[in-house]
C-alpha positions, -999 to +999 in steps of 0.1 A: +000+000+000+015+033-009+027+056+016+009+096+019+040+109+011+045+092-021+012+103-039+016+138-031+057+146-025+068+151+005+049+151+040+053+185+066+030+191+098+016+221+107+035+235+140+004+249+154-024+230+145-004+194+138-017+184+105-002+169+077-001+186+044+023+186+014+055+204+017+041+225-013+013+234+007+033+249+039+052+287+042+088+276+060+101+299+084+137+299+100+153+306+134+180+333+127+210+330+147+195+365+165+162+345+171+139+356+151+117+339+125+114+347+090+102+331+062+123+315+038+114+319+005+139+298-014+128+265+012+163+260+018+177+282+038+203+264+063+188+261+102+157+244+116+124+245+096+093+255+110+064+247+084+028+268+089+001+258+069-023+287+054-050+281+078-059+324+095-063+307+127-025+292+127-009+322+113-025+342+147-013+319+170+024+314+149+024+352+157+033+347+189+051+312+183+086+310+198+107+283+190+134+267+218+115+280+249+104+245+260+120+229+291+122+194+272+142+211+244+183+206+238+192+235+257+172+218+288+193+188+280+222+197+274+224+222+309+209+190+329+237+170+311+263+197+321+250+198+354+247+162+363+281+163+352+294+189+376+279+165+402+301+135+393+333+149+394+330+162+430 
């Protein structure tokens, strides 16, 4: 049985809502190293991808979408790790 992704190309999700939806289908923004998002227009801009879909509803809430603020992220990790290391060595 053929996969989603081959019938229509490849397969993004939504970051606000969580759907699925061809990559054609989806703006991508990028984190700048400054971070801030912009859109990338040429789809192949270097850094993490963040892929909106043209839904109004998403584009209010992307508004005040801000990428890496999470505690689970791999800053969180990666200070725990640094931490836990700190810990060890005493």
């Amino acid at each position: 049985m053929p996969d989603a992704g081959d019938a229509r190309g490849p397969v993004r999700m939504c970051v606000i809502c969580r759907r699925r939806f061809a990559k054609a289908e989806l703006s991508r923004h990028v984190l700048t190293p400054e971070g801030t998002l912009i859109i990338d227009e040429t789809r192949k801009s270097p850094g993490r991808g963040f892929y909106l879909c043209p839904d109004p509803a998403c584009g209010r809430r992307f508004e005040k979408y801000r990428p890496g603020t999470r505690q689970g992220g791999r800053r969180a990790r990666a200070a725990a790790g640094r931490s836990k290391g700190a810990i060890w060595q005493k």
